[in-house]
VEXDREN-2710 file (C-alpha; in Angstrom, 1 decimal):
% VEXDREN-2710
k/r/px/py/pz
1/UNK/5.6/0.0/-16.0
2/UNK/5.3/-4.2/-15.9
3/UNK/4.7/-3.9/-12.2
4/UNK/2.2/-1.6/-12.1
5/UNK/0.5/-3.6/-15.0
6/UNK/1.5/-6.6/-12.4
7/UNK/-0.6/-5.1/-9.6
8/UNK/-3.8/-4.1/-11.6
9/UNK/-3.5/-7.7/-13.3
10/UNK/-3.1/-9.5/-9.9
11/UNK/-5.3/-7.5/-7.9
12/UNK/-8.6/-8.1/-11.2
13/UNK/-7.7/-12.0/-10.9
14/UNK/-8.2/-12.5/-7.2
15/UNK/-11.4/-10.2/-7.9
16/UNK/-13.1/-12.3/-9.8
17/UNK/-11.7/-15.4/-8.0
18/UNK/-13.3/-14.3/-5.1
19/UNK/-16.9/-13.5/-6.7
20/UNK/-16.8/-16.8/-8.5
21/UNK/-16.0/-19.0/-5.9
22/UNK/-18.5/-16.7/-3.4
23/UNK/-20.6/-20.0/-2.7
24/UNK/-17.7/-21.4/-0.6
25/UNK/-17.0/-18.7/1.5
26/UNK/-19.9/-16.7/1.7
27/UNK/-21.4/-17.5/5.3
28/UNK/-17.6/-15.9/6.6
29/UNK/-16.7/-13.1/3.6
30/UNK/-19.9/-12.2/2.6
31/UNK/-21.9/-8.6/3.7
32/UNK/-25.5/-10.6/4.5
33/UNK/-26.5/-7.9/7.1
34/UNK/-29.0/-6.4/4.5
35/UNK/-30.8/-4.1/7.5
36/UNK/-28.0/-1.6/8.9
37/UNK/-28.4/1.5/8.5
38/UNK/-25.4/1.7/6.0
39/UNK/-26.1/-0.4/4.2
40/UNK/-27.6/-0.1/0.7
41/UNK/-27.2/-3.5/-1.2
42/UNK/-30.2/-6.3/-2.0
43/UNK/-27.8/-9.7/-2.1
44/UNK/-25.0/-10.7/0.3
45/UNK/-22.0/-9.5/-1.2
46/UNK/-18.1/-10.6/-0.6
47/UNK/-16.7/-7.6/1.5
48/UNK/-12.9/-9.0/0.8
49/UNK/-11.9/-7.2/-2.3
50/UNK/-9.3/-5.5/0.2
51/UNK/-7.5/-9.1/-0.7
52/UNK/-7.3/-8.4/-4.2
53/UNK/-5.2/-5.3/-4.1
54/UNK/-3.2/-5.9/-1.3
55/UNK/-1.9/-9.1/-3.4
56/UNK/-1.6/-6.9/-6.1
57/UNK/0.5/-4.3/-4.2
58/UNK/2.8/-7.3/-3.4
59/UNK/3.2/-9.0/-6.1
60/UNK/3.8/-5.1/-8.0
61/UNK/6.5/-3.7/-5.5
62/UNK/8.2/-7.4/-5.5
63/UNK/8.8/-6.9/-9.3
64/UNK/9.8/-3.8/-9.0
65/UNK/12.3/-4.6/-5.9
66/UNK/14.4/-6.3/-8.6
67/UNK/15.3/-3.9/-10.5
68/UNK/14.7/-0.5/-8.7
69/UNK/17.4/0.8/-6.4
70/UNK/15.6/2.7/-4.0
71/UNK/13.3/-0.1/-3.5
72/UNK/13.7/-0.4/0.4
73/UNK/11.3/2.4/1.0
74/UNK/8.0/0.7/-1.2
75/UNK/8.8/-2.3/0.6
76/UNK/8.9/-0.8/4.4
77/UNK/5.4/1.1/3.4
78/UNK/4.3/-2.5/2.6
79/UNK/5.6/-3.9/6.0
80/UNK/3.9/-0.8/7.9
81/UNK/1.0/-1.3/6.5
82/UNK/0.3/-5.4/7.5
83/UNK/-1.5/-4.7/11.0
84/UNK/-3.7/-2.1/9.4
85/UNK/-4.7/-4.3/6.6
86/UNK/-4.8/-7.6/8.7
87/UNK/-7.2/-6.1/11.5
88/UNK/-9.7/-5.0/8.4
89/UNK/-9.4/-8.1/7.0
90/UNK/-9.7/-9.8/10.5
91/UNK/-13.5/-7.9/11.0
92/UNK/-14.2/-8.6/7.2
93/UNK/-14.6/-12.1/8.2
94/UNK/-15.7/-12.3/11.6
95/UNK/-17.6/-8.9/12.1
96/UNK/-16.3/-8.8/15.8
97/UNK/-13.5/-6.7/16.2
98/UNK/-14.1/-2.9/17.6
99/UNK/-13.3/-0.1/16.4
100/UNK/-11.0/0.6/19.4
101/UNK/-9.2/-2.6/18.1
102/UNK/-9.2/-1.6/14.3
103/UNK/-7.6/2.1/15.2
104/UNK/-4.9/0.5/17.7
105/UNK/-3.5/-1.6/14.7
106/UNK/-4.2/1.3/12.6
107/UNK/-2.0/3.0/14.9
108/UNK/0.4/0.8/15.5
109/UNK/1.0/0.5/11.0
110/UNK/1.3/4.6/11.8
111/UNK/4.2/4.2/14.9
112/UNK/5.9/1.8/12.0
113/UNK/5.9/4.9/9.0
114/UNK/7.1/7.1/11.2
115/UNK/9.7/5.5/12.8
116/UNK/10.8/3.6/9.5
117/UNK/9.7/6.1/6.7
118/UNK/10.0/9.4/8.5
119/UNK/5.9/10.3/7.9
120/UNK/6.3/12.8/10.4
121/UNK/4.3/15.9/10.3
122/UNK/6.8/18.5/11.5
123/UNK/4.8/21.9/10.9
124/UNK/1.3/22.8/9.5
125/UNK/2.3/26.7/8.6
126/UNK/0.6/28.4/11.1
127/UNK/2.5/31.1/12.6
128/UNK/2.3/30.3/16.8
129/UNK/1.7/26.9/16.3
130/UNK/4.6/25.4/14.3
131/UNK/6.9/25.2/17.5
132/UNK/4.8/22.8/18.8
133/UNK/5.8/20.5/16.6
134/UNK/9.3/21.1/17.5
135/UNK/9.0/19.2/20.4
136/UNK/9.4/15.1/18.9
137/UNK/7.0/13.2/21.1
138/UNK/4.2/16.1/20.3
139/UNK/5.0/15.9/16.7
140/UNK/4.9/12.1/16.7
141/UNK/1.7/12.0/18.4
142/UNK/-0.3/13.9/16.1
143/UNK/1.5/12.4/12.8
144/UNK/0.0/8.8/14.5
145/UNK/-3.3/11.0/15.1
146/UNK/-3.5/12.0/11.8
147/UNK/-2.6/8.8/9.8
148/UNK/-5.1/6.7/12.0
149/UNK/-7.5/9.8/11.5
150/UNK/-7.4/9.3/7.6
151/UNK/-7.1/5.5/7.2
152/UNK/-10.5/5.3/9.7
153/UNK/-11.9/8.4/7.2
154/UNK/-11.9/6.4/4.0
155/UNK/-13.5/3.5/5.7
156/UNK/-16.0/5.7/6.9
157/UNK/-17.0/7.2/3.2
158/UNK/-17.1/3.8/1.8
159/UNK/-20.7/3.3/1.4
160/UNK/-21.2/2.9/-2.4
161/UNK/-19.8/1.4/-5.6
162/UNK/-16.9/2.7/-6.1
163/UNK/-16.5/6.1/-3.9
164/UNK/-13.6/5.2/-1.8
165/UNK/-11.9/3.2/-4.3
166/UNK/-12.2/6.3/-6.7
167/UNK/-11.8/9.2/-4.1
168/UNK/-8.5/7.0/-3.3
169/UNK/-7.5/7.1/-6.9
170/UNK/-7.9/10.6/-7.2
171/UNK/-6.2/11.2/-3.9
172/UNK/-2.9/9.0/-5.3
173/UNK/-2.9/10.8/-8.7
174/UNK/-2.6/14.1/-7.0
175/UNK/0.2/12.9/-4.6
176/UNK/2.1/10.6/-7.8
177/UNK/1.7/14.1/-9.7
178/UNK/3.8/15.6/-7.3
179/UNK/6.0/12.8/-6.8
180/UNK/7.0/13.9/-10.4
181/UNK/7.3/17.2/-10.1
182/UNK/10.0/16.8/-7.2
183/UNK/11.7/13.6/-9.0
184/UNK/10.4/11.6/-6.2
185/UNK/10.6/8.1/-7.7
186/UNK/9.5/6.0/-4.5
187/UNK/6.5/8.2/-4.3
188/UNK/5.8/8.6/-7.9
189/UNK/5.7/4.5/-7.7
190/UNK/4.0/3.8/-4.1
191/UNK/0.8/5.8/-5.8
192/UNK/0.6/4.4/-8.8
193/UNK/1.1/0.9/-7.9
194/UNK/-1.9/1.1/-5.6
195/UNK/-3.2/3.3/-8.7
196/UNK/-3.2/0.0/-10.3
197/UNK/-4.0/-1.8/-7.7
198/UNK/-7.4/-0.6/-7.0
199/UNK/-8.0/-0.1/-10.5
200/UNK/-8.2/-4.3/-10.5
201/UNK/-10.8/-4.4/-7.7
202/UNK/-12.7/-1.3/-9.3
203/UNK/-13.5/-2.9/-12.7
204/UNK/-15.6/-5.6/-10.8
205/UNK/-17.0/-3.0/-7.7
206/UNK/-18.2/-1.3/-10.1
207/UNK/-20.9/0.1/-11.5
208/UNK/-22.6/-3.4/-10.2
209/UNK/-21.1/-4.1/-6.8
210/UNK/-19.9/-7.8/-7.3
211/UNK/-17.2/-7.1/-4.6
212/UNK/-16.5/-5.0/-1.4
213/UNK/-13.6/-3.1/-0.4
214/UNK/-14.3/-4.2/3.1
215/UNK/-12.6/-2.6/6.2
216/UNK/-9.2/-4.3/4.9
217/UNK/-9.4/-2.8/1.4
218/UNK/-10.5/0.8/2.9
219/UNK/-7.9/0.8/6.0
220/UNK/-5.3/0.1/3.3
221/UNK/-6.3/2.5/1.0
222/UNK/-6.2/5.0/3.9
223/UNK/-2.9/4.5/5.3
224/UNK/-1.3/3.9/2.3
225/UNK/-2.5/7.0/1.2
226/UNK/-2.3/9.0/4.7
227/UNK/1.4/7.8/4.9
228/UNK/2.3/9.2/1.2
229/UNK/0.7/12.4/1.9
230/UNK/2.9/13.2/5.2
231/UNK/5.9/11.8/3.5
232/UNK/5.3/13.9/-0.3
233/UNK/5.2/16.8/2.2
234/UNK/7.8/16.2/5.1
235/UNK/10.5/15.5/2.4
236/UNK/9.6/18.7/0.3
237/UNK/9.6/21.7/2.7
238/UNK/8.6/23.6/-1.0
239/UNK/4.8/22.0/-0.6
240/UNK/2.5/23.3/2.2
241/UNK/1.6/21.1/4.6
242/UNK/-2.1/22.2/3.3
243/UNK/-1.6/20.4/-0.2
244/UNK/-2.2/17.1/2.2
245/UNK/-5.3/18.2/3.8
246/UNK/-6.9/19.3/0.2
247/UNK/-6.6/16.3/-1.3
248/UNK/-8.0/14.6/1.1
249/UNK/-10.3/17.4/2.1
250/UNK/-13.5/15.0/1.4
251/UNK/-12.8/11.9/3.7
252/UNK/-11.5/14.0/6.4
253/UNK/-14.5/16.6/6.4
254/UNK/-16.9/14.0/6.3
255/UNK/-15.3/12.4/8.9
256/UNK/-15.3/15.9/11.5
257/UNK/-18.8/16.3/10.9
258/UNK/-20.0/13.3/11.1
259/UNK/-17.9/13.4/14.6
260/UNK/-19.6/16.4/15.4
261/UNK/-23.0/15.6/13.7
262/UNK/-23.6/12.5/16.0
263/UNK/-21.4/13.4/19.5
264/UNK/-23.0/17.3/19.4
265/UNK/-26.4/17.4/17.5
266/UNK/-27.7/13.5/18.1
267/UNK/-26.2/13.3/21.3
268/UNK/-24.9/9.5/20.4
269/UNK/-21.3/7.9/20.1
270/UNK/-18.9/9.1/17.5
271/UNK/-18.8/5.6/16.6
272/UNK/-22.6/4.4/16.3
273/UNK/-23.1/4.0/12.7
274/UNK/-26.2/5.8/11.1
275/UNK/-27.4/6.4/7.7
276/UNK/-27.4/9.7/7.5
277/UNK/-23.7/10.2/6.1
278/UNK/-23.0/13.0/3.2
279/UNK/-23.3/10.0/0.1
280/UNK/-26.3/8.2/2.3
281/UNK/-28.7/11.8/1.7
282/UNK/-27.9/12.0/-2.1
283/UNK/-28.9/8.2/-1.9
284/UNK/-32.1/8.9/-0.3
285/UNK/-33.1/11.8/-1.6
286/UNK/-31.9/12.5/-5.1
287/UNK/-32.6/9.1/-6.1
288/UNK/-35.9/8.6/-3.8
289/UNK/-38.2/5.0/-3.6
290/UNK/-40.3/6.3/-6.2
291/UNK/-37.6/6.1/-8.8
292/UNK/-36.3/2.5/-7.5
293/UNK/-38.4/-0.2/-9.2
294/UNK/-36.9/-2.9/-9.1
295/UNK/-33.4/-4.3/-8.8
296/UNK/-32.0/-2.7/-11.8
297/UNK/-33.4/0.8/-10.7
298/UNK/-31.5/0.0/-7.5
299/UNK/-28.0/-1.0/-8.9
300/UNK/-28.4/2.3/-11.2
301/UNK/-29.3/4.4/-8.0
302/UNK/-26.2/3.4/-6.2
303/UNK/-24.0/3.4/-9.5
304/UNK/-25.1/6.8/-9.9
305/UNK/-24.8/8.0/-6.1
306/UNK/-20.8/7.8/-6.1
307/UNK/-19.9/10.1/-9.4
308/UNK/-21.4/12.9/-7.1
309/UNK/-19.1/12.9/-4.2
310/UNK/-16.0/12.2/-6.8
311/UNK/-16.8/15.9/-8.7
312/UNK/-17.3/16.7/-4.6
313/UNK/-13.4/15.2/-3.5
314/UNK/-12.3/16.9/-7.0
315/UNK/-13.5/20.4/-6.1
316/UNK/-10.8/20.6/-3.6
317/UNK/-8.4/18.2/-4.9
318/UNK/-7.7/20.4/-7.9
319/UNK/-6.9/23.5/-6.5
320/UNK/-4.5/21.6/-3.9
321/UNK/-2.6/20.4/-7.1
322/UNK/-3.1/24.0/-8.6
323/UNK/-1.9/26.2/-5.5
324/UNK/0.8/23.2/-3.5
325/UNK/3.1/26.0/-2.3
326/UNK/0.8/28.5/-1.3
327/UNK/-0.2/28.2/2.4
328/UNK/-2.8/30.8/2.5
329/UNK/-4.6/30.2/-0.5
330/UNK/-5.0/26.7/0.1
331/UNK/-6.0/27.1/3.5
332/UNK/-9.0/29.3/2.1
333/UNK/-9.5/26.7/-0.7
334/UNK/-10.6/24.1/2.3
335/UNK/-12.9/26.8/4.1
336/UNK/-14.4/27.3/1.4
337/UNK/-15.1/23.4/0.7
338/UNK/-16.0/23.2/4.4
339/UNK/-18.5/25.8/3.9
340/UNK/-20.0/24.1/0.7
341/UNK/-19.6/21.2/2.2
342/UNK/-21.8/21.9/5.1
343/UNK/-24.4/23.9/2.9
344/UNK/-25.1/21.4/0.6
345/UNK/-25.9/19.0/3.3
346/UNK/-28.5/21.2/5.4
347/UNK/-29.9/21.5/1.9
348/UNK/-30.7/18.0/1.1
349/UNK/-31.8/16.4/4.2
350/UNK/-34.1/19.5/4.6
351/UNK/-35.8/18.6/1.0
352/UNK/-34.0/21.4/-0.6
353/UNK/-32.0/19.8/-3.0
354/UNK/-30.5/22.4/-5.3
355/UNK/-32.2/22.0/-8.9
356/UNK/-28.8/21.6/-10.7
357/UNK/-28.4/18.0/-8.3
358/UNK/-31.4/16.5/-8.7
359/UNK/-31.6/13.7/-11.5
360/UNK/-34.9/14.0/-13.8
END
């Protein structure tokens, strides 16, 4: 318990140590691009709180190296996950590196888990298409697919106070809560300590925004928890592989249709960003220009945007945690999100927002 008090304590200092000394470092940490089409701030804002809680992951799993036995593994995950973190970081402050660049690190942070974790994915319980993953170099492949897939994901819903951080939280609670159930102490402790973690960048993200994750804070969050949810179900064959993909059914949806959204319908790069994501309509339309009067209007607007898409990533994160060994039901739990999902988006950005969303 005194490391993860450790983390959240470490991670809130170096918060608020960056926001107060913003004025020196600004012109290289700060988000001044107030025109994208992402973005939905009024001042420049420091987009390093990824700093914050990777110290506080450090300084957390260092305590509890001491005294833990099995503390080899929380250590490795820390390792693995340096090139993912350091590339985010890296574009934090210089706003130059690719996205080809930031998912070959990514990638590279997923070749490590594997190999030095065992975060394989070695079925997906579909009958005919298990035996695929018999064959190693196949298996490996999409484990690195799917680990780069979700650490871009949460980088990709991070467009408001606190909605990765928290769909993140939510994410690690569901895997730690396993973790218990199986007696799985290095999990149990790997998702609460970043638990804690974020929870000391959160208390100053939001609801006023006086700190980014940034690309280093949401790649983290991402692989750290992509890596936990292949290993929570590689080393439990009792727990469908489906128990991963519903609790990160949010991120990973948003992520296929967005793919699908700008590559099929828009006819533009996968990668172009646009402002037209799932948490960008409720944003625009729920809380329009009329309501947004002045600055505090706007702070409250974007406060209030996140809590939406959390109640969104719980609606399939809870019956993951409900149905973990059930293949089938779970799998009909995520087309049914998938279905919401995409029904509650042709609704709002054709002004059709269902009465029961709509904020009077």
């Amino acid at each position: 318990m005194s490391s993860l008090i450790a983390a959240f304590i470490a991670s809130f200092l170096v918060s608020i140590l960056i926001i107060r000394s913003g004025k020196f470092h600004a012109q290289f940490s700060g988000d001044s691009n107030l025109s994208g089409p992402q973005k939905f701030h009024k001042v420049s804002v420091p987009r390093i709180g990824g700093l914050g809680i990777a110290l506080g992951l450090l300084i957390g799993i260092s305590l509890h190296a001491k005294t833990a036995s099995q503390s080899d593994q929380e250590m490795t995950l820390l390792l693995c996950a340096i090139p993912v973190f350091s590339i985010g970081l890296l574009e934090d402050f210089t706003k130059k590196i690719s996205i080809r660049m930031r998912l070959t690190l990514t990638a590279l942070g997923a070749i490590f888990a594997i190999f030095y974790l065992g975060a394989q994915i070695t079925r997906i319980d579909i009958p005919g298409v298990d035996f695929i993953f018999l064959l190693s170099p196949l298996s490996i492949a999409f484990s690195i697919f799917a680990i780069t897939g979700l650490a871009n994901a949460y980088n990709i819903i991070d467009g408001f106070n606190g909605l990765s951080s928290m769909v993140g939280m939510i994410a690690l609670l569901a895997i730690g809560y396993m973790g218990i159930q199986f007696n799985d102490s290095p999990v149990v402790f790997l998702s609460f300590s970043m638990v804690a973690a974020i929870l000391g960048f959160f208390a100053w993200n939001y609801p006023r925004g006086l700190i980014f994750l940034g690309d280093g804070g949401a790649y983290l969050i991402g692989f750290w928890i992509a890596t936990l949810s292949v290993l929570i179900v590689s080393r439990h064959e009792m727990i469908s592989p489906w128990f991963a993909l519903m609790i990160n059914a949010y991120p990973i949806w948003e992520t296929v249709f967005t793919i699908y959204r700008r590559k099929y319908h828009q006819g533009k790069s996968p990668g172009h960003p646009d402002g037209i994501h799932f948490h960008s309509l409720i944003f625009r339309r729920i809380f329009n220009s009329k309501q947004i009067r002045n600055e505090d209007d706007w702070f409250s607007a974007n406060a209030k945007t996140s809590p939406y898409l959390w109640a969104l990533s719980s609606f399939a994160v809870i019956p993951g945690v409900l149905f973990w060994n059930s293949t089938p039901i779970l799998m009909g739990c995520f087309f049914v999100f998938a279905i919401l999902y995409v029904w509650l988006y042709k609704r709002i950005i054709s002004f059709k927002t269902p009465q029961w969303m709509r904020i009077n």
